[in-house]
C-alpha positions in Angstrom: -33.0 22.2 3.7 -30.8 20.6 6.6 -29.7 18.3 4.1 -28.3 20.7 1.8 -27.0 22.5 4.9 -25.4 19.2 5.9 -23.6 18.6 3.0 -22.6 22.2 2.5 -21.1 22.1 5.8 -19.0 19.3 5.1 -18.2 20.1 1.7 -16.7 23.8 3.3 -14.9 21.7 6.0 -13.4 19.6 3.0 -12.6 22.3 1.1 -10.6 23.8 4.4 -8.7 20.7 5.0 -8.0 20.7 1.3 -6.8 24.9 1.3 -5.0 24.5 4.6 -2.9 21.4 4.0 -2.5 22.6 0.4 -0.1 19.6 -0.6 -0.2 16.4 -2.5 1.1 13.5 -1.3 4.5 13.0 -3.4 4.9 16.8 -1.9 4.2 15.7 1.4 6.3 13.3 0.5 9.7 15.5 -0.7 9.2 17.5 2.5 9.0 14.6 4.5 6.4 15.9 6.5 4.0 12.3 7.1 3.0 13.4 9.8 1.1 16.3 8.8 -0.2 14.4 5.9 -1.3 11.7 8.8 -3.2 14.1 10.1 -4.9 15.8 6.9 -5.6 12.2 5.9 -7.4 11.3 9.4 -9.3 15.0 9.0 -10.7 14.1 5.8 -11.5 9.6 7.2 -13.8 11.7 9.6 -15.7 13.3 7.2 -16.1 10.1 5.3 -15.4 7.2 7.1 -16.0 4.9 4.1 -13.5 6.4 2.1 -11.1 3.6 1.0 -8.4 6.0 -0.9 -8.5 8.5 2.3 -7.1 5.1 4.5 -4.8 3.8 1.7 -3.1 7.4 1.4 -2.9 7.5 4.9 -1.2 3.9 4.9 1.2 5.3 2.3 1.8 8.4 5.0 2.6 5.6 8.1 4.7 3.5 5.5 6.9 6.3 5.0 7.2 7.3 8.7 8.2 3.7 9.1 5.0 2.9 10.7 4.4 -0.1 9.6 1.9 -1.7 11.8 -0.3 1.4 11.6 0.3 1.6 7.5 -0.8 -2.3 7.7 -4.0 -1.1 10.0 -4.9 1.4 7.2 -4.1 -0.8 4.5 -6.8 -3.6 6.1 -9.8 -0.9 6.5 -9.3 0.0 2.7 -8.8 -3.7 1.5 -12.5 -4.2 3.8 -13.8 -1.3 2.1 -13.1 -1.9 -1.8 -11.9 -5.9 -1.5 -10.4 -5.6 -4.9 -7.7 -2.9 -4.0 -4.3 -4.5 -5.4 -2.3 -1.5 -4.7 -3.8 -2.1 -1.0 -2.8 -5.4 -1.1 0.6 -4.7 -2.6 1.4 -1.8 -0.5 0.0 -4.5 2.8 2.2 -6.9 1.5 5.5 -4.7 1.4 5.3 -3.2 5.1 4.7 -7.0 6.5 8.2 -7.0 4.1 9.6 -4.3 6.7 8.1 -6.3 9.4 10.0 -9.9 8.7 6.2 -11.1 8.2 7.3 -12.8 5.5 4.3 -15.5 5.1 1.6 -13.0 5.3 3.4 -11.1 2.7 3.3 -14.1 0.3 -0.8 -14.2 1.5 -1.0 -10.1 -0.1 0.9 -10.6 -2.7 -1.0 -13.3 -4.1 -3.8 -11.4 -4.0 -2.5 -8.4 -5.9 -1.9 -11.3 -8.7 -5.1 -12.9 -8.6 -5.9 -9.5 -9.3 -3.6 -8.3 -12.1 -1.5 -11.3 -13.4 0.7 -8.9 -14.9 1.8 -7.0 -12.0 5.5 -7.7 -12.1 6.5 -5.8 -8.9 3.9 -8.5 -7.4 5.5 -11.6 -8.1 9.1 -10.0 -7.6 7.9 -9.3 -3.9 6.6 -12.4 -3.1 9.4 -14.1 -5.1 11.9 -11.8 -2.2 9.2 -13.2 0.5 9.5 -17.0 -0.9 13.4 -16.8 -0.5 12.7 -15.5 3.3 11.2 -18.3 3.8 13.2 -20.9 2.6 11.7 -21.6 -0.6 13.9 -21.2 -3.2 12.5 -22.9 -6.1 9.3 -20.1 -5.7 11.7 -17.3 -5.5 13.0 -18.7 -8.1 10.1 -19.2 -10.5 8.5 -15.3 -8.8 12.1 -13.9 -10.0 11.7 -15.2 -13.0 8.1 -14.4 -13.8 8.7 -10.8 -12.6 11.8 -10.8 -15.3 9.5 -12.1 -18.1 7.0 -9.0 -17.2 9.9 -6.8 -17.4 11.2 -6.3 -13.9 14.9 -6.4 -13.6 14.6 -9.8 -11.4 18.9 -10.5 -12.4 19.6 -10.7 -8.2 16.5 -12.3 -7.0 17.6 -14.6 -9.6 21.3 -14.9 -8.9 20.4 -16.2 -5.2 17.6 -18.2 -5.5 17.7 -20.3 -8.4 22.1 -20.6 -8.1 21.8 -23.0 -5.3 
């Protein structure tokens, strides 16, 4: 009986977070309100800690808020939780992007194509990475890869394999 007392408890608390917050997150996100959504998010972590979406949408929430290091924190505990997350990995990869952290970038973005080899945004990203780095003939062969896959790679390309 205090099992199903427990979990009705937390499903009602759930179901208040839910009701009171009310939003999605691409509304949270066209009223530009990441902090509230930072703090639905954390509500709803608490009540299940091993929630990996719960930590990436709260990632997404910091990314937008231009928090990256915190978005990167978030990103980490969902990657630890579900180790095959690629739109963790991705999403990772783009704030160490914001943050100049341009190796480690190259390290999540490879991952996301180990992953799914067909993620054109992938290799466009670490293709932008490569260049930051100095190596164009990567760029070059990311931009190019991404352009095959139907990303429109045409400036990646124009500096990094024009040299």
């Amino acid at each position: 009986m205090k099992k199903i007392l427990k979990i009705s408890t937390l499903l009602f608390a759930l179901m208040l977070i839910v009701s009171s917050c009310g939003q999605t997150e691409e509304e949270y996100a066209k009223a530009k309100d990441h902090n509230a959504a930072v703090t639905d998010v954390t509500k709803a972590i608490e009540l299940d800690p091993n929630d990996a979406d719960a930590y990436y949408n709260r990632g997404t929430s910091k990314d937008y808020s231009k928090d990256y290091k915190g978005a990167i924190s978030d990103y980490s505990k969902a990657i630890e939780l579900n180790p095959n997350y690629a739109d963790a990995y991705y999403n990772r990869g783009e704030s160490k992007i914001s943050l100049k952290d341009y190796k480690e970038a190259i390290n999540d973005f490879n991952k996301v194509i180990e992953l799914d080899p067909l993620s054109a945004d992938a290799y466009y990203n670490r293709g932008i990475s490569k260049y930051y780095t100095n190596d164009l003939n990567g760029a070059c062969e990311d931009a190019k890869k991404s352009r095959s896959l139907g990303f429109d790679a045409s400036e990646l390309i124009q500096i990094s394999c024009n040299y």
